[in-house]
RODRENTI-893583 format. One record per residue: residue number from 0; residue in one letter; x, y, z of N, C-alpha, C, O, CB in turn. Coordinates in Angstrom, 2 decimals. Glycine has a CB too. Layout:
! residues N
[NUM, 'a', [X, Y, Z], [X, Y, Z], [X, Y, Z], [X, Y, Z], [X, Y, Z]] ...
! end
This chain:
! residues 96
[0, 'x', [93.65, 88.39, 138.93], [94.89, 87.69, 138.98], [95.34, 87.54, 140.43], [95.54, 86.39, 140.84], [95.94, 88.41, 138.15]] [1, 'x', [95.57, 88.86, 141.49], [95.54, 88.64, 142.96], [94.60, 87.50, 143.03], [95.22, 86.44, 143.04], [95.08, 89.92, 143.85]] [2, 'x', [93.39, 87.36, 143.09], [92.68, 86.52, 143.56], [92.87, 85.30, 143.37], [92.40, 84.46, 144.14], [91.74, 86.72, 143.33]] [3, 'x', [93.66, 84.94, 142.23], [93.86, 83.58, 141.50], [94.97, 82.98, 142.41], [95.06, 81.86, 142.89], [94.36, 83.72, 139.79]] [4, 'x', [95.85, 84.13, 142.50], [97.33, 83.61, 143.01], [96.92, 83.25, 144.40], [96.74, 82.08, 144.72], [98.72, 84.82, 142.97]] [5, 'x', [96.78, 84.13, 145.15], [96.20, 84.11, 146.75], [95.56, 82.60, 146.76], [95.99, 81.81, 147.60], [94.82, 85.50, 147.15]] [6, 'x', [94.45, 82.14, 145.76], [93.65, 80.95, 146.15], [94.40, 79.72, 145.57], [93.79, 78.66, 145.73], [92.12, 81.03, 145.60]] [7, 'x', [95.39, 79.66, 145.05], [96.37, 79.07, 144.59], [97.32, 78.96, 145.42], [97.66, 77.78, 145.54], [96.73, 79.53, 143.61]] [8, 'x', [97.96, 79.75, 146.11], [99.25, 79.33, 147.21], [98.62, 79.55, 148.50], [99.24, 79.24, 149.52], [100.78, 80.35, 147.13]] [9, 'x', [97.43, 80.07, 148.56], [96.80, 79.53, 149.77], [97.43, 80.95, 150.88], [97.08, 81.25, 152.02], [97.45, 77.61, 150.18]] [10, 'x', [98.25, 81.44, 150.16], [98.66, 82.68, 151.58], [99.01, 83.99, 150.82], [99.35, 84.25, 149.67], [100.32, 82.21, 152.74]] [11, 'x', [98.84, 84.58, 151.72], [99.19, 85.95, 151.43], [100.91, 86.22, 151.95], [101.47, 85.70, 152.91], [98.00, 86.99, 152.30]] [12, 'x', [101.43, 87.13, 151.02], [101.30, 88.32, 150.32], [101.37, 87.85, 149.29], [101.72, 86.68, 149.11], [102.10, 89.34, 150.50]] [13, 'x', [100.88, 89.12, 147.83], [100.55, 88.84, 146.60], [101.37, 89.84, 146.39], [101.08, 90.86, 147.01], [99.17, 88.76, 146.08]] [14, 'x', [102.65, 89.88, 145.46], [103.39, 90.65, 145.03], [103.72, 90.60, 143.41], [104.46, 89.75, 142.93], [104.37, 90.49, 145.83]] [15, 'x', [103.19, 91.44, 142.79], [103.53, 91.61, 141.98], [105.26, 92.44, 141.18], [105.85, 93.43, 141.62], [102.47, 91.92, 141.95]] [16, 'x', [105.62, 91.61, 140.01], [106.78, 92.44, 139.60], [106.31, 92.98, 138.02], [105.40, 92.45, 137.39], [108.32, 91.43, 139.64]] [17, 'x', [107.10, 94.11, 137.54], [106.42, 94.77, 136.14], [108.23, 94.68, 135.47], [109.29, 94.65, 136.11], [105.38, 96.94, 136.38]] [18, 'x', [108.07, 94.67, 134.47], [109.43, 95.23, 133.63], [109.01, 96.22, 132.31], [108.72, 95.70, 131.23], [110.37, 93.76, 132.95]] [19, 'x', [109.01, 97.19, 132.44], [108.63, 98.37, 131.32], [107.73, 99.08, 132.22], [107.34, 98.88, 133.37], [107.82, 97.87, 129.74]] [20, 'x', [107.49, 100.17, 131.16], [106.38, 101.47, 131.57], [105.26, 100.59, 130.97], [104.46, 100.35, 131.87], [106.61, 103.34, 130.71]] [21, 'x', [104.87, 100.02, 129.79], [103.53, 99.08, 129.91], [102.95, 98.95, 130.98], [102.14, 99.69, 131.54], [103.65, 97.81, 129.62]] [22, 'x', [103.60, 97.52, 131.40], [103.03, 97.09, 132.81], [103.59, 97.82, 134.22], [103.74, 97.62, 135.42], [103.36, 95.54, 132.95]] [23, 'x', [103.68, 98.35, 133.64], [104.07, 99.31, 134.95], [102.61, 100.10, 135.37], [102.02, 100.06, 136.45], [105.45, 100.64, 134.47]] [24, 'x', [102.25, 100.82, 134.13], [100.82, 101.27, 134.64], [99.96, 100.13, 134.56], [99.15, 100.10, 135.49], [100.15, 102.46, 133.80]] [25, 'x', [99.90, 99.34, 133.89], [98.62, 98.14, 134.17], [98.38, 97.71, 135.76], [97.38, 98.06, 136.37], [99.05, 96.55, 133.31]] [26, 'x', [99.36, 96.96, 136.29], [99.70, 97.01, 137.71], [99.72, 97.78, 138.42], [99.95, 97.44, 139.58], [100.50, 96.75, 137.98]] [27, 'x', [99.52, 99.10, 138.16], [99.23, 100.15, 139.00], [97.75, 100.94, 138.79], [97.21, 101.78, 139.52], [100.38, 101.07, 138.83]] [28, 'x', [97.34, 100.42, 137.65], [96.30, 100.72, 137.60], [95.11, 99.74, 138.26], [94.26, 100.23, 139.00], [96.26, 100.97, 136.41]] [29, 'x', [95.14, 98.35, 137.93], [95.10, 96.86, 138.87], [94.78, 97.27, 140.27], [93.71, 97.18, 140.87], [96.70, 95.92, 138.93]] [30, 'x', [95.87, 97.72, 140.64], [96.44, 97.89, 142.28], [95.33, 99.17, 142.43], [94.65, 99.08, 143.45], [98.56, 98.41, 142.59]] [31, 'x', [94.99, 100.50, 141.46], [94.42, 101.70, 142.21], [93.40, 100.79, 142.28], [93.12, 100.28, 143.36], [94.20, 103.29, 141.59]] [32, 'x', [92.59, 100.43, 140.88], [90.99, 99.54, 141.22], [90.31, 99.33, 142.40], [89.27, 99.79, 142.86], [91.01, 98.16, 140.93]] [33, 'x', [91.55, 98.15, 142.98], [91.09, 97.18, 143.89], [92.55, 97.38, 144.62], [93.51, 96.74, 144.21], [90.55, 95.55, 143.26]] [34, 'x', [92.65, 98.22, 145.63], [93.19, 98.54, 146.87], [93.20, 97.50, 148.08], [92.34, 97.32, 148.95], [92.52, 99.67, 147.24]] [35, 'x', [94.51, 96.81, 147.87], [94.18, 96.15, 149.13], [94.53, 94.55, 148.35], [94.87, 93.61, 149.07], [92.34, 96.53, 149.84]] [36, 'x', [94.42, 94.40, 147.14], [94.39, 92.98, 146.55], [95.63, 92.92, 146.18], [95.91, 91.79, 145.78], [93.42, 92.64, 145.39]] [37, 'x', [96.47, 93.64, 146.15], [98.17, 93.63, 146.20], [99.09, 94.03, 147.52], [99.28, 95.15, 148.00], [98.65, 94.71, 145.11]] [38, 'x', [99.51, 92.95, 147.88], [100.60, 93.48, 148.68], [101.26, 94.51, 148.38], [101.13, 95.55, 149.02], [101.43, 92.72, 148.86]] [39, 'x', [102.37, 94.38, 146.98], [103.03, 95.01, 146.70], [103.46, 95.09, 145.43], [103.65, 93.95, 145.03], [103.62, 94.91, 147.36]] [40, 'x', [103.78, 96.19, 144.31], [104.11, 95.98, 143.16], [105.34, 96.67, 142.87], [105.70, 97.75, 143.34], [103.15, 96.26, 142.39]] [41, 'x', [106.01, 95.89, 141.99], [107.26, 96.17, 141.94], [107.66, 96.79, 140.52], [107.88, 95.80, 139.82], [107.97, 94.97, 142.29]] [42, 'x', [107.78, 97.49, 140.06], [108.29, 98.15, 138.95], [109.57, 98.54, 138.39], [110.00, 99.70, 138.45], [107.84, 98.99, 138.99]] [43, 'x', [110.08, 97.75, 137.96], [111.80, 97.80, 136.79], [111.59, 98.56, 135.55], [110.54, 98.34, 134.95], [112.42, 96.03, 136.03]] [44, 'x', [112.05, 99.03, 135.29], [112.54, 100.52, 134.31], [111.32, 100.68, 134.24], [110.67, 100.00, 133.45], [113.45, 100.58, 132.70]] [45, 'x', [110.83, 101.48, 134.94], [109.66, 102.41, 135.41], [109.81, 103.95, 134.90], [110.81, 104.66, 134.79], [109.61, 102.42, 137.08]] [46, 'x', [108.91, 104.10, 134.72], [109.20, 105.89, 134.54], [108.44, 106.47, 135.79], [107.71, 105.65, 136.33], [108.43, 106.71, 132.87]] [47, 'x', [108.45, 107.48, 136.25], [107.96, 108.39, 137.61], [106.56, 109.29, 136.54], [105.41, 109.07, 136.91], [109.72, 109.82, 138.48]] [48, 'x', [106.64, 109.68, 136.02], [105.83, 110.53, 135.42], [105.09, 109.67, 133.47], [105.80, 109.07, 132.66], [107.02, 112.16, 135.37]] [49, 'x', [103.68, 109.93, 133.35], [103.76, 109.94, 132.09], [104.25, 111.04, 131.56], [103.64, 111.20, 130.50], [102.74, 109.69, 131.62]] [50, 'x', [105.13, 112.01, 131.75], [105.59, 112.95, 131.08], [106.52, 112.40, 130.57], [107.13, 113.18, 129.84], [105.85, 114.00, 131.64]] [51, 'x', [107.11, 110.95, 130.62], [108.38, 111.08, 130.04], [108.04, 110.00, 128.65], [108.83, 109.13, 128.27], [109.75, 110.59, 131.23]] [52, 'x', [106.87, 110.25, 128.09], [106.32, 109.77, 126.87], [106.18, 111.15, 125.95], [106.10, 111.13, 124.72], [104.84, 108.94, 127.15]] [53, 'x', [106.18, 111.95, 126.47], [106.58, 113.70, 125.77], [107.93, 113.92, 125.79], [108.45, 113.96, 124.67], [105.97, 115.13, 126.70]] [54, 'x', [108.59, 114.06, 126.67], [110.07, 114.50, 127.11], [110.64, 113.41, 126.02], [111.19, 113.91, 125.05], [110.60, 114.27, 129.04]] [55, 'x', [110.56, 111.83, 126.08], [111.64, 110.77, 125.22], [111.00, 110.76, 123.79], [111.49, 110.17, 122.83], [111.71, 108.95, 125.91]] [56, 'x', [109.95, 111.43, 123.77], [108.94, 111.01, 122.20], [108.65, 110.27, 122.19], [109.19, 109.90, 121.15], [109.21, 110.92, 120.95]] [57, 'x', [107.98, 109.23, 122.60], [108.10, 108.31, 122.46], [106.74, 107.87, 121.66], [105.55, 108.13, 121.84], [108.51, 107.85, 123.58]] [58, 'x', [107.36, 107.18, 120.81], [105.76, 106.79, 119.44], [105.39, 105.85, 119.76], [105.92, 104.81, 120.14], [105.86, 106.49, 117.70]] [59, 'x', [104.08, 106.28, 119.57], [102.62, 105.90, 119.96], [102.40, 104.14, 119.28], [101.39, 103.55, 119.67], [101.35, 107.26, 119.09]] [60, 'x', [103.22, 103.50, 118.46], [102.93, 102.57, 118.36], [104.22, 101.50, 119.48], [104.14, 100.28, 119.52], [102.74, 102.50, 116.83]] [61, 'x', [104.93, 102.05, 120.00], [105.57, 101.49, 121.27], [104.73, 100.93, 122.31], [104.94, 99.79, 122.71], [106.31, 102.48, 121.92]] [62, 'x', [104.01, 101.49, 122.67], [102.59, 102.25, 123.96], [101.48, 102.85, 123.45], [101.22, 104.04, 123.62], [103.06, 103.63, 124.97]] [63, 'x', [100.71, 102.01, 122.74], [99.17, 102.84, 122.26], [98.53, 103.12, 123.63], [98.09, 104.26, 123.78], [97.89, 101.75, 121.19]] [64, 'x', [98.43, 102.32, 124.58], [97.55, 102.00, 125.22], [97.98, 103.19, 126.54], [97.23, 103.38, 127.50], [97.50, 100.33, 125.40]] [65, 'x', [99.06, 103.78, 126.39], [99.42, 104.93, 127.45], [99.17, 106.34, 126.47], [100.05, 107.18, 126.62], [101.28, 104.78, 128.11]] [66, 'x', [98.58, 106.54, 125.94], [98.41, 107.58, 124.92], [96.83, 108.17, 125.02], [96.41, 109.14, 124.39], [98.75, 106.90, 123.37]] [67, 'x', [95.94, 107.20, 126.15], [94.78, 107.54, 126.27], [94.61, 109.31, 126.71], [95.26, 109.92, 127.56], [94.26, 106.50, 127.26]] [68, 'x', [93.79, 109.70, 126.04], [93.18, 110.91, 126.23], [93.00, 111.28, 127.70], [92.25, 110.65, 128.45], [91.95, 110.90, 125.55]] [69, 'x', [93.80, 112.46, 128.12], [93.44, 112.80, 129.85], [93.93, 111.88, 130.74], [93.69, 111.98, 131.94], [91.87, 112.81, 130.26]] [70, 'x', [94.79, 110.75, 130.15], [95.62, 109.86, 131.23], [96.68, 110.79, 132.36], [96.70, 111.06, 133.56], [96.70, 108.74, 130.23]] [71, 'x', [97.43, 111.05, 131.23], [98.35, 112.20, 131.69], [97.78, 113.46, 132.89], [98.27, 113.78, 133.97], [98.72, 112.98, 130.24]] [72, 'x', [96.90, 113.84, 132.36], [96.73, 115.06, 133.35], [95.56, 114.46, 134.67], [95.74, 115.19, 135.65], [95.98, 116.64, 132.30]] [73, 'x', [94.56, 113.50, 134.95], [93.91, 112.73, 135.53], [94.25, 111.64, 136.42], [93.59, 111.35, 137.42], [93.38, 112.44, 134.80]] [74, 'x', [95.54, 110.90, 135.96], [95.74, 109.63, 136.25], [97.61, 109.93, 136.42], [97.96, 108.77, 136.67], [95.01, 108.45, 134.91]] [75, 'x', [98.26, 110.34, 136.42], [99.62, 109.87, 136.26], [100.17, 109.30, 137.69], [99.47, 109.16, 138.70], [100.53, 111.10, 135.71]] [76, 'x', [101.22, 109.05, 137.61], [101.87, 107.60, 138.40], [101.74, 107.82, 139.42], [101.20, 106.99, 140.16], [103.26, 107.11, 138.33]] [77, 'x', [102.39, 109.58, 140.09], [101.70, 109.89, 141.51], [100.22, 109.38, 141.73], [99.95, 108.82, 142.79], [101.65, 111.46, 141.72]] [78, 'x', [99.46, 109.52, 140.96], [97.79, 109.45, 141.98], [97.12, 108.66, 141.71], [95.92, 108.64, 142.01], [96.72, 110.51, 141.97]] [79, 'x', [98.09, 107.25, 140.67], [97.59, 105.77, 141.00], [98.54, 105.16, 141.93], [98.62, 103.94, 142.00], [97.49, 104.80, 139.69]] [80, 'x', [99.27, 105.95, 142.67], [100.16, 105.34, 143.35], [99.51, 105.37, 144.43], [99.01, 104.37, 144.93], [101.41, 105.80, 143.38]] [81, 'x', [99.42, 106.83, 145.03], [98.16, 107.21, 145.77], [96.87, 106.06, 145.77], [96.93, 105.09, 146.52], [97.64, 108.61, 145.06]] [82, 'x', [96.30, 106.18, 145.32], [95.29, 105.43, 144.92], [95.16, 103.79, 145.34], [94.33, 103.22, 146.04], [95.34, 105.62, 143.56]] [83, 'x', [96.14, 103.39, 144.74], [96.46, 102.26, 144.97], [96.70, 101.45, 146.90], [96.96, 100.29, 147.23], [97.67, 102.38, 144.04]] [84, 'x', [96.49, 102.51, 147.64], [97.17, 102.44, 148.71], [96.21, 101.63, 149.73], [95.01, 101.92, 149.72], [97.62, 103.84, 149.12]] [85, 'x', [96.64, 100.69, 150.56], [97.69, 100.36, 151.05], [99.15, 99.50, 150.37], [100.28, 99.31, 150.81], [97.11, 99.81, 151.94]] [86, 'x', [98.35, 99.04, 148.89], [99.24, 98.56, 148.51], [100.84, 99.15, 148.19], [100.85, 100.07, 147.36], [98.66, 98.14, 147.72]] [87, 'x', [101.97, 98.81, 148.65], [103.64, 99.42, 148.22], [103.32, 99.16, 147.36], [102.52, 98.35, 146.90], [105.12, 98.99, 148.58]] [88, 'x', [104.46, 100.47, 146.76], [104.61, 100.39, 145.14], [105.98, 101.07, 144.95], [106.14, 102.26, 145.23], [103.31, 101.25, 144.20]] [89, 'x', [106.71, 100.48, 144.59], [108.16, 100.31, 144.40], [108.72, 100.74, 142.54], [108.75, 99.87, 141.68], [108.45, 98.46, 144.87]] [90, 'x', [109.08, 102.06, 142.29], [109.56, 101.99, 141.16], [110.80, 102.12, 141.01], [111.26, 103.12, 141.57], [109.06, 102.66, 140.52]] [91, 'x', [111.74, 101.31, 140.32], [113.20, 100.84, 140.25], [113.77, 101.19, 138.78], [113.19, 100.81, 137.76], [113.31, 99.16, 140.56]] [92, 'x', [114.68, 101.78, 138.77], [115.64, 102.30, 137.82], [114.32, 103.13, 136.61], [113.89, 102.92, 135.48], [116.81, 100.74, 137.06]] [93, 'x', [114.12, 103.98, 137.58], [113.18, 105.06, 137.28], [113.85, 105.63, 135.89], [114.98, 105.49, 135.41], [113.05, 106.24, 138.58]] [94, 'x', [112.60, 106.39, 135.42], [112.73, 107.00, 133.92], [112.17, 108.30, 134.82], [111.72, 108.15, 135.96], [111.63, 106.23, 132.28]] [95, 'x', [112.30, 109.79, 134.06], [112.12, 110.50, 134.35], [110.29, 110.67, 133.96], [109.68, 111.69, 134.29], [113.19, 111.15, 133.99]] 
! end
């Protein structure tokens, strides 16, 4: 999708925006992949941790796709954030 947009407006920066914890990790997961193909991603009601899919309960047919096995303890938001880097990554009206 970076690649599409970039060869489409012809310039850089490629900024992405998310609204939910969904795409919040998709785009950050996107962004760890391929480092460098996002300027920047922007995240609205974001949560900081997948812990807060334990802490709110949150059922599994809301978010199947954040329920993966070892996401949580392997992958959480710190160390695709990390990961993701140089790309910013901006999470806004954070969830715990």
């Amino acid at each position: 999708m970076a690649r599409w947009a970039e060869g489409l407006a012809g310039t850089r920066p490629v900024r992405v925006e998310t609204s939910g914890i969904r795409t919040q990790m998709v785009a950050l997961a996107a962004a760890a992949l391929e480092p460098g193909a996002l300027d920047e991603v922007v995240s609205h009601q974001a949560m900081t941790s997948l812990r807060h899919l334990l802490d709110e309960r949150v059922q599994f047919r809301v978010a199947p796709e954040l329920f993966c096995l070892d996401l949580y303890k392997e992958f959480d938001v710190d160390r695709l954030t990390a990961l993701a880097e140089p790309t910013a990554v901006h999470h806004e009206g954070g969830r715990p």
